[in-house]
C-alpha positions as CSV (number, residue, x, y, z in Angstrom):
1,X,159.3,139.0,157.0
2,X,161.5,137.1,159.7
3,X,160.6,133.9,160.6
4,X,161.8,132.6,164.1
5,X,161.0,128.6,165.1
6,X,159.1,127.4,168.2
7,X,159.7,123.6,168.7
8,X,156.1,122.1,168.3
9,X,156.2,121.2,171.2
10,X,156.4,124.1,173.4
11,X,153.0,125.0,171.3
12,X,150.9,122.8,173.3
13,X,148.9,121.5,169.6
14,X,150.2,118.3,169.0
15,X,149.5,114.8,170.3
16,X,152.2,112.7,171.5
17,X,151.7,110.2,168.4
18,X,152.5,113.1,166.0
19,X,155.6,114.5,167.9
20,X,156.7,111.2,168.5
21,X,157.6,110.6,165.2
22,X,158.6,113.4,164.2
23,X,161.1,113.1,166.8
24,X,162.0,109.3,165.4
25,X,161.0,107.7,168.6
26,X,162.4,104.1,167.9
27,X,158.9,102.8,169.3
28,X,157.1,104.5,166.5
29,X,159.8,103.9,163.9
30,X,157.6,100.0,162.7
31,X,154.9,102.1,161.6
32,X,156.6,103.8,159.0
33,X,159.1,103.6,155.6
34,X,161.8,106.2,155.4
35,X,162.2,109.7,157.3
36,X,161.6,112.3,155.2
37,X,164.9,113.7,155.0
38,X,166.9,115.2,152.2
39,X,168.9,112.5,151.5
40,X,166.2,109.8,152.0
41,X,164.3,110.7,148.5
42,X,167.1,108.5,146.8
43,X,166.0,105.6,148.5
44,X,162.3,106.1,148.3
45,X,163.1,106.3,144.1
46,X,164.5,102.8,144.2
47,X,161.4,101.6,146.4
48,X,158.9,103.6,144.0
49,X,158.1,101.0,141.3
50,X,155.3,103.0,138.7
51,X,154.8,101.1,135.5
52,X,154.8,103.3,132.1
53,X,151.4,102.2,131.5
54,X,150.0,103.9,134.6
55,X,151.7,107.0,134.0
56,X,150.2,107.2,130.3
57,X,146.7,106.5,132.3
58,X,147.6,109.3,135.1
59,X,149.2,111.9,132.1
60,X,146.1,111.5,129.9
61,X,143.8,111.7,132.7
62,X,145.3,115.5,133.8
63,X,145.3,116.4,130.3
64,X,142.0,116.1,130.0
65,X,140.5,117.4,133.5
66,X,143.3,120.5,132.5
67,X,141.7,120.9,128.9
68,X,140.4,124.8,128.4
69,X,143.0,125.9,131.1
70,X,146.1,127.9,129.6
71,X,149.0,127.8,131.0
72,X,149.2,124.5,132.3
73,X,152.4,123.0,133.7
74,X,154.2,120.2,131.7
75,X,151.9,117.3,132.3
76,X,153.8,114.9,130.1
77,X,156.5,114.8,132.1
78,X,154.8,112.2,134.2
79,X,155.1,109.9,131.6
80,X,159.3,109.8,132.1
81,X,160.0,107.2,134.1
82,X,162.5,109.9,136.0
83,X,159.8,111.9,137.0
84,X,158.0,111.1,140.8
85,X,155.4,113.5,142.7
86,X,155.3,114.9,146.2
87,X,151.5,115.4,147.2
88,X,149.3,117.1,149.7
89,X,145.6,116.5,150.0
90,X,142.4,118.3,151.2
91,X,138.8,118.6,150.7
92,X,137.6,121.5,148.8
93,X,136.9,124.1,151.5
94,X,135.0,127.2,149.8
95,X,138.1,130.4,149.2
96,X,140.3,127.6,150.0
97,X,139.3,127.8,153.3
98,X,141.4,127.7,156.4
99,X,144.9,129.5,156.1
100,X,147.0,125.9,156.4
101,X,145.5,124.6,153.3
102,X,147.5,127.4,151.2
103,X,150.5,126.3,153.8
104,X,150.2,122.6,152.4
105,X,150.4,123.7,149.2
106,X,153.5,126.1,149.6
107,X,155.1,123.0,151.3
108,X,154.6,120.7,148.5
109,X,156.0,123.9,145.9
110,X,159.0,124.4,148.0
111,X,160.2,120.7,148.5
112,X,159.7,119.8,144.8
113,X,161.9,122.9,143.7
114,X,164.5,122.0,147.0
115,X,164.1,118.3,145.6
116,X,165.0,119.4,141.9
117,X,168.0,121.3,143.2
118,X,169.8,119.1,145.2
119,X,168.8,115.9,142.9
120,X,168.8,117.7,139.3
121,X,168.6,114.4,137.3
122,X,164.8,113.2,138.4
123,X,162.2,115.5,137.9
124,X,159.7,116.3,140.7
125,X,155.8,117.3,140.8
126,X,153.9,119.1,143.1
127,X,150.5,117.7,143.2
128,X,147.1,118.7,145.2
129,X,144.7,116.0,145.4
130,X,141.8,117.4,145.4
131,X,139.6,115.5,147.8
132,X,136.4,115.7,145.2
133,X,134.6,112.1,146.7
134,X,134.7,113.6,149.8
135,X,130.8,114.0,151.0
136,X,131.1,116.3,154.7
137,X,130.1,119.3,153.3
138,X,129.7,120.9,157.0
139,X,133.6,120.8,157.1
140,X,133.8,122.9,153.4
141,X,130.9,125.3,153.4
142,X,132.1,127.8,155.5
143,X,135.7,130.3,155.5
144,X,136.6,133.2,158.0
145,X,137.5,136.6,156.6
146,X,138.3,139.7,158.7
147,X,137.1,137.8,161.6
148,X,133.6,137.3,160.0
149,X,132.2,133.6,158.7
150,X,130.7,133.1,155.5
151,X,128.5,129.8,154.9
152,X,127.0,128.4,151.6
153,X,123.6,126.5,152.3
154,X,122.4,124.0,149.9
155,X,120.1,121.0,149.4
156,X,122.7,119.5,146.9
157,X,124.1,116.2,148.5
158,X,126.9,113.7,147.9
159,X,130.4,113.9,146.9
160,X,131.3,117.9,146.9
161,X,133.5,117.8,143.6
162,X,130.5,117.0,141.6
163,X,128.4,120.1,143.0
164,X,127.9,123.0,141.3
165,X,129.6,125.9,143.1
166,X,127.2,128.7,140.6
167,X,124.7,128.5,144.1
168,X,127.9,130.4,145.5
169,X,126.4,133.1,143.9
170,X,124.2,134.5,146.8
171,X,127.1,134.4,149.0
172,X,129.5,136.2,147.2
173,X,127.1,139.1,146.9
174,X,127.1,139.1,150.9
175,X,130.7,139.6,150.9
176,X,131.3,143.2,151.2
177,X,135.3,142.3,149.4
178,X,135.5,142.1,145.5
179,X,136.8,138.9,145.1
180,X,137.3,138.3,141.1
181,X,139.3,135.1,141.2
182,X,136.6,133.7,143.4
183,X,133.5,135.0,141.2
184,X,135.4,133.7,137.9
185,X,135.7,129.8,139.5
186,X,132.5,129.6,140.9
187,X,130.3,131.1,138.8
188,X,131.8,129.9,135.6
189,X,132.5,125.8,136.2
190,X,129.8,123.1,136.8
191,X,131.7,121.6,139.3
192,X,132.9,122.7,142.2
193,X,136.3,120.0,141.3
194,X,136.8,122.0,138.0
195,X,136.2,125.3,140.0
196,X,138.9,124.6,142.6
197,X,141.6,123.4,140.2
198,X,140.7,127.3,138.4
199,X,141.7,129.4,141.1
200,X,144.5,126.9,142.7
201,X,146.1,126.9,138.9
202,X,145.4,130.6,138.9
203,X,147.1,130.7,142.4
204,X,149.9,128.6,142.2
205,X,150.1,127.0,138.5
206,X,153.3,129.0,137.7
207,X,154.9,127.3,140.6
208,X,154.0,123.8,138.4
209,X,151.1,122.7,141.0
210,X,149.1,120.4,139.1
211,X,145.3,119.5,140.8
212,X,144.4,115.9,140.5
213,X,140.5,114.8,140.5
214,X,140.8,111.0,141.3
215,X,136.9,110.4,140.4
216,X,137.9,109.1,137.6
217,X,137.2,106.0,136.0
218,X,140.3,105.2,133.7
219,X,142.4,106.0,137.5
220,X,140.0,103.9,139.7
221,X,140.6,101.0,137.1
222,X,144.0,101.2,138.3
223,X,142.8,100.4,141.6
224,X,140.2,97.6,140.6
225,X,142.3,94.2,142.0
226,X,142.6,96.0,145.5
227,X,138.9,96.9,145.2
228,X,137.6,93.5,144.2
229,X,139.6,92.3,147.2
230,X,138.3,94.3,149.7
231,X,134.9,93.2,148.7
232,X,135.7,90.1,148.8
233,X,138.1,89.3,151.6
234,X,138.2,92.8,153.5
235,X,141.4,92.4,154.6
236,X,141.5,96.3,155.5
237,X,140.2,96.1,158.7
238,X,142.1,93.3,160.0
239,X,145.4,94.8,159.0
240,X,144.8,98.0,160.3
241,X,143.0,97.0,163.6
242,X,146.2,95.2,163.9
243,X,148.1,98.0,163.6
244,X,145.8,100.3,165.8
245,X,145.9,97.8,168.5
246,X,149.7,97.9,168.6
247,X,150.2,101.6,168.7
248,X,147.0,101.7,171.6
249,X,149.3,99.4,173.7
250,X,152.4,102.0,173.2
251,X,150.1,104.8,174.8
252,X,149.2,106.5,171.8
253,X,145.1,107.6,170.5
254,X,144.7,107.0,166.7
255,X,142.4,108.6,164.8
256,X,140.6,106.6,162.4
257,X,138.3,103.0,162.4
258,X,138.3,101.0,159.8
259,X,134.9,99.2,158.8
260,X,133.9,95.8,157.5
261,X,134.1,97.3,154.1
262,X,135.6,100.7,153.7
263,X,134.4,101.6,150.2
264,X,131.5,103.9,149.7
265,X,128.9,103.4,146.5
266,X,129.2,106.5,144.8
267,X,126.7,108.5,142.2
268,X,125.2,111.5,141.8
269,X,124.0,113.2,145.0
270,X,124.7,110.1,146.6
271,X,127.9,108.9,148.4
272,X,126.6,105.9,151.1
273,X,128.6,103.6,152.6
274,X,128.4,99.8,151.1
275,X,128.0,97.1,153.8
276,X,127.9,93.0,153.8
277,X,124.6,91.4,154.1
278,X,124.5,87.3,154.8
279,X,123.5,86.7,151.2
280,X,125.5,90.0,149.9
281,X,126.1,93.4,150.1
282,X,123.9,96.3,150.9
283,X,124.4,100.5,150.1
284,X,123.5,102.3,153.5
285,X,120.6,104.3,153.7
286,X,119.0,103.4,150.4
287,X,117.2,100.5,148.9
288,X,120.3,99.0,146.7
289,X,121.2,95.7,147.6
290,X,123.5,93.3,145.4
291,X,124.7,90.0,145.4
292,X,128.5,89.3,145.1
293,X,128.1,88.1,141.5
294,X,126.3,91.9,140.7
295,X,128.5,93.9,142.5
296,X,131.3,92.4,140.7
297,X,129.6,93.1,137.7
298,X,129.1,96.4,138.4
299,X,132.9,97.1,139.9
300,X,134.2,95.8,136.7
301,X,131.8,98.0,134.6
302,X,131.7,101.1,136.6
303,X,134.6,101.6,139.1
304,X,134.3,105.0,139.1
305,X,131.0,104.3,141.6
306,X,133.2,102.8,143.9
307,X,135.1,105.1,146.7
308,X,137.7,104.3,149.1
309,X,137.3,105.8,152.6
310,X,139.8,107.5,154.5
311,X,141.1,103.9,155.3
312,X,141.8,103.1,151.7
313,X,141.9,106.4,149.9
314,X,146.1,106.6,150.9
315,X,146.8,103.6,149.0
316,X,144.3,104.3,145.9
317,X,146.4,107.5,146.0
318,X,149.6,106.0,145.6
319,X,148.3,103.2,143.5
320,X,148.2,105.9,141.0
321,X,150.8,108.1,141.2
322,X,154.9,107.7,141.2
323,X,154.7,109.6,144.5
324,X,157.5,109.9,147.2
325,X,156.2,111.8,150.3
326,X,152.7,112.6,151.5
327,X,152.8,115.7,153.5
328,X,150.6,116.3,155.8
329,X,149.0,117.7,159.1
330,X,149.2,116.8,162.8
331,X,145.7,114.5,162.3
332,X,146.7,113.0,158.8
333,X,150.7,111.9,159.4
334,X,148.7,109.8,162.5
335,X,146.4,107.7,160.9
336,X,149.0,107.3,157.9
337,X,151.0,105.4,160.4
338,X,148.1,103.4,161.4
339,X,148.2,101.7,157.5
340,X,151.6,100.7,156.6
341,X,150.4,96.8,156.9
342,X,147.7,97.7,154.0
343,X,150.7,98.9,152.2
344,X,152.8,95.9,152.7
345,X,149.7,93.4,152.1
346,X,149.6,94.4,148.5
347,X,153.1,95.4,148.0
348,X,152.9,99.5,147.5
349,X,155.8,101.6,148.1
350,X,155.0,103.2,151.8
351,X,155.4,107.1,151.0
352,X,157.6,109.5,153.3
353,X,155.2,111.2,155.7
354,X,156.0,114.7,156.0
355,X,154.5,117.3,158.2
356,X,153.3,120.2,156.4
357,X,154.4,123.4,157.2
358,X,153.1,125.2,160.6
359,X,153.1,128.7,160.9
360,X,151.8,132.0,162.6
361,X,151.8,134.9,160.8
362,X,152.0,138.3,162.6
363,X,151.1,141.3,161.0
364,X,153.3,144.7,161.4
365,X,150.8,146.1,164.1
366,X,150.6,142.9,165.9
367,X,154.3,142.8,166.1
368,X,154.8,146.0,167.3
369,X,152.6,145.1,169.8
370,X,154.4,142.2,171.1
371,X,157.3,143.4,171.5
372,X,155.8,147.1,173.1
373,X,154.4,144.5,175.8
374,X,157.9,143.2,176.2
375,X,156.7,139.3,175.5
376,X,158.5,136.7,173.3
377,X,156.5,135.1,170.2
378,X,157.0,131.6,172.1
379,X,154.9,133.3,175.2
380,X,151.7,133.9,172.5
381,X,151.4,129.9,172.6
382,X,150.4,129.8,176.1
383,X,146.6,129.6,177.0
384,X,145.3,133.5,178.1
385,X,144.8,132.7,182.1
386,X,148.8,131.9,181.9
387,X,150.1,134.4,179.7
388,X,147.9,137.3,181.3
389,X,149.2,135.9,184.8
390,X,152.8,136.3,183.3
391,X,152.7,139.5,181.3
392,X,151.0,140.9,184.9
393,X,154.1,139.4,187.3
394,X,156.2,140.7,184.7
395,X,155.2,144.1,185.2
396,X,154.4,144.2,188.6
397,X,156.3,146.8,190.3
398,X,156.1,144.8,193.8
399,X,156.1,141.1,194.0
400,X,152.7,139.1,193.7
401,X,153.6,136.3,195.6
402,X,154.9,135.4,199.4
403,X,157.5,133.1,198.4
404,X,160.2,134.2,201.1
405,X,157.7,135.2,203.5
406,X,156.1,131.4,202.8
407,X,159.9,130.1,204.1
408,X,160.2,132.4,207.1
409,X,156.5,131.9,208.3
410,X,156.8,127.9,206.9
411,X,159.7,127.0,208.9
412,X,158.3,129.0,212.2
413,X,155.2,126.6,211.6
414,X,157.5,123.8,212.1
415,X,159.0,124.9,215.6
416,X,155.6,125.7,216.7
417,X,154.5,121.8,215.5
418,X,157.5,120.3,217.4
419,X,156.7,122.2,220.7
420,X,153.0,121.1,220.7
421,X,154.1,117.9,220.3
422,X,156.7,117.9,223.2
423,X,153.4,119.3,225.3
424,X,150.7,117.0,223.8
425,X,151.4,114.7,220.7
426,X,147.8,114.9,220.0
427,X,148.1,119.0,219.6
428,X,150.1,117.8,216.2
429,X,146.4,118.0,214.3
430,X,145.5,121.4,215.4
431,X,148.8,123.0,214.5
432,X,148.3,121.3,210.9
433,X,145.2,122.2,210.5
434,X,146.4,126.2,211.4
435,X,148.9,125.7,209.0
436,X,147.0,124.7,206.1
437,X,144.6,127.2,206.7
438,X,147.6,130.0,206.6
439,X,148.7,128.3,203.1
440,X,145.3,129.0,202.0
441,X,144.5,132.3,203.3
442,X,148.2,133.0,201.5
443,X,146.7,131.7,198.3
444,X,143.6,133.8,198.8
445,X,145.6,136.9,199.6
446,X,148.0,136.4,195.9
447,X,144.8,136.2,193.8
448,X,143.2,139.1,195.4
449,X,146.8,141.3,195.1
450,X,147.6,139.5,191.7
451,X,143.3,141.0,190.6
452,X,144.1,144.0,192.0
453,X,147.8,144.8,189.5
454,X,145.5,143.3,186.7
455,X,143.1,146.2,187.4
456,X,146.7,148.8,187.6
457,X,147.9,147.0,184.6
458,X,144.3,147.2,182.5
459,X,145.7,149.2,179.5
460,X,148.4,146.7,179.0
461,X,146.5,143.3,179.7
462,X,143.9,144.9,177.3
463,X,146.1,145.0,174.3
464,X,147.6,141.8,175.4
465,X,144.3,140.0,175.1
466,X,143.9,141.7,172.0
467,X,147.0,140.4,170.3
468,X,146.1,136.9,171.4
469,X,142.6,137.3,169.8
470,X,144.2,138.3,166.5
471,X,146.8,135.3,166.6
472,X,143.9,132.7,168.5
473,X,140.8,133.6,167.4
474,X,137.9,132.5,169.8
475,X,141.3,130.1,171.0
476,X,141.9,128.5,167.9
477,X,145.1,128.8,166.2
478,X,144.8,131.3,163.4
479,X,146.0,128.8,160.8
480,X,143.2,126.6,161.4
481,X,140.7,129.8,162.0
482,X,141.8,132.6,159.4
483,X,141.5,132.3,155.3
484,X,144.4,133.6,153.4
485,X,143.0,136.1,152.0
486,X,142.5,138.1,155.1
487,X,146.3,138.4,154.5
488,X,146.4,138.2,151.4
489,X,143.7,140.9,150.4
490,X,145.9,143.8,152.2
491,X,149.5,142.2,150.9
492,X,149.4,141.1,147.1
493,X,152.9,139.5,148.2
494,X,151.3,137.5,151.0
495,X,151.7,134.4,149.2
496,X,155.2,135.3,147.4
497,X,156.2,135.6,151.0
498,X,155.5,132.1,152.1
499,X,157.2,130.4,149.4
500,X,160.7,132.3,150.0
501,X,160.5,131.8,154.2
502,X,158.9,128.9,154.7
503,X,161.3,125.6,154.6
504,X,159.7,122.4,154.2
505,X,162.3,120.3,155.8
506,X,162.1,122.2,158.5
507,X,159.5,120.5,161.2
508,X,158.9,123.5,164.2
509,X,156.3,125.6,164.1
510,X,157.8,129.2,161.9
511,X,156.4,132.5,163.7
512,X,156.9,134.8,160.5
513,X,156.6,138.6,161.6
514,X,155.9,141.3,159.6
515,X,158.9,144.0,160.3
């Protein structure tokens, strides 16, 4: 497979905010810690402080959510104070669902093994949090394989990890693939949490991944002063409208909003926001209402009911883990950089934000394609009215536009101006108006010529659009469209692939083609 790199920015995909800082704008450079670089993780260790007692909490936590699993990678080694994890994040999409999800993950595998090399005394842990509290199941109930979408219905509601994936069963008897891995998760876990961490320790266990589930109640206990607080003083919002305002007045769009409270009251089947009332607090959409005095109460004697929102969930995350670097994607590493102020409020470590890995993977055929049309893997980025217009100019045996005509016929225009006004300066009007309507008669004749090689070129714009479909489907990049197993199912080595050619550390979007 060779991988060649298109700066993300000739890809058209990114907001300004995202390659702003990854391009260490100094404007942007307040909103964040260190730059995830190589030779930054040494500093990040001396700003990580992780107390032993929270690593026995975090090590017996995993041992238990891991127990019937075999195989599983060295837990205890988060209980040396030497040892610090890199993490990714994302909700628990059905057969993993889009392609980057898997990319995250191969990130987070390569940079702990490139950490481990180049820093051999600290030990380093790739984690997936799992995001189980998470209640939008539109955005998980659905994957795309060979171009078709699957979708699981279900009356089941609240936060996905505690849903029972065995319902899967009706859906995976409409896939016309044999997908075993699948079949064994689902069908064989009560929750869809404990199904995920099956097939992503199945997929990627060997390569040490370890799947954290933070509904927990010994982990949110680690969390309970910064809960308590935001009940009572709701801090949150202030600091991070703060924020927001700041990078608004730079130019840049942020994607999140932080609410009065942004905690969630969480049970079974029910995940609802929790609001403040005059006399106390209130859980949206239902008929639970508490006074401060019973809320308390019931944070102190189940936290595991209370959820942070996407607001608050980065610094429960790093509340209890000895983490270094959150990588993420072009929407996450955003609002990260809308929160460092909730960071420094209650003195937590800021984690690196990395960008997860970006790719494009071309299959053999699709490659051959390309470079049969004659087109570079940079053109494939551009929308299909530009890169039809360009494959077709390419091509074109005779010119498709009147650009030296346009000079000779332009500057006779002009002569004809200045004699009409030496005659009559109020002939100046007419002549402009004859001019303009030559410039658009011009533009008129190009499209009609530039239709007319489309229709001589048909064969060749055909396959063209065909490419682009595979690579874009509908439009939409195919890491954000695709699942990996459409990949994956024709090339056991798919995945094998990824971890030896992608780099972490290496921030450009890699177009790996299949030779």
């Amino acid at each position: 497979m060779d991988c060649q790199y298109v700066p993300l920015s000739a890809t058209g995909q990114f907001s300004s905010l995202f390659l702003d800082y990854i391009n260490q704008v100094p404007a942007v450079k307040p909103f964040y810690g260190e730059f995830p670089t190589l030779d930054a993780f040494p500093r990040q260790i001396q700003q990580k402080q992780f107390s032993a007692e929270n690593r026995a909490v975090l090590a017996d936590v995993l041992t238990r959510q891991y127990a019937g699993i075999n195989n599983v990678p060295n837990i205890d080694l988060l209980r040396q104070p030497n040892t610090f994890t890199v993490t990714t994040g994302h909700q628990l999409n059905i057969f993993t669902g889009p392609l980057y999800v898997v990319y995250k993950i191969v990130t987070i595998l390569n940079l702990a093994k490139k950490l481990k090399e180049t820093y051999p005394d600290y030990n380093f842990v790739p984690v997936y949090w799992m995001a189980t509290e998470d209640h939008d199941f539109a955005e998980i109930n659905h994957f795309r394989l060979f171009g078709r979408t699957h979708s699981w219905e279900t009356e089941q509601r609240g936060a996905v990890g505690r849903m029972n994936p065995r319902e899967l069963a009706d859906l995976l008897k409409t896939i016309p693939e044999k997908l075993p891995l699948f079949e064994q998760a689902y069908l064989n876990h009560d929750t869809l949490a404990d199904a995920v961490r099956y097939y992503m320790h199945e997929l990627f266990g060997a390569d040490g991944l370890i799947c954290l589930d933070a509904d927990d109640a010994d982990l949110k206990r680690l969390f309970l002063p910064v809960l308590r607080d935001e009940l009572l003083q709701q801090n949150t919002s202030t600091l991070v409208n703060s924020t927001t305002e700041k990078l608004n007045e730079l130019g840049y769009k942020t994607p999140i909003s932080p609410r009065d409270i942004n905690l969630f009251y969480l049970n079974d089947g029910l995940r609802e926001r929790i609001s403040l009332l005059e006399d106390g607090y209130e859980v949206l959409n239902t008929k639970l209402r508490f006074t401060e005095a019973e809320l308390l109460a019931e944070l102190d004697e189940h936290p595991e009911r209370f959820s942070p929102n996407v607001v608050m969930r980065p610094m429960y995350q790093e509340t209890i883990l000895p983490n270094l670097a959150y990588i993420g994607g072009p929407s996450e590493v955003p609002y990260w950089l809308q929160l460092k102020a909730e960071f420094d409020q209650y003195g937590l470590a800021f984690p690196m934000l990395m960008p997860r890995n970006f790719a494009l993977y071309v299959p053999r055929v699709a490659a051959r394609r390309i470079n049969k049309l004659g087109l570079t893997v940079t053109d494939m980025f551009q929308d299909v009215v530009a890169l039809k217009r360009a494959y077709v100019e390419h091509h074109a045996e005779h010119s498709l536009k009147f650009d030296a005509e346009n000079k000779v016929v332009n500057k006779a225009l002009a002569t004809i101006l200045q004699k009409a006004q030496l005659v009559d300066p109020t002939l100046e009007k007419a002549v402009l108006a004859e001019t303009k309507r030559f410039a658009n008669a011009v533009v008129r004749l190009e499209k009609k010529m530039r239709r007319a090689e489309e229709h001589n070129q048909e064969t060749g714009v055909r396959q063209l659009l065909t490419v682009k479909e595979e690579l874009f489907p509908g439009g939409t990049p195919q890491e954000r469209a695709d699942n990996f197993l459409t990949f994956y199912l024709n090339d056991a080595s798919f995945l094998q692939k990824l971890l030896t050619n992608f780099d972490p550390l290496n921030y450009q979007m890699q177009v790996c083609l299949e030779g």
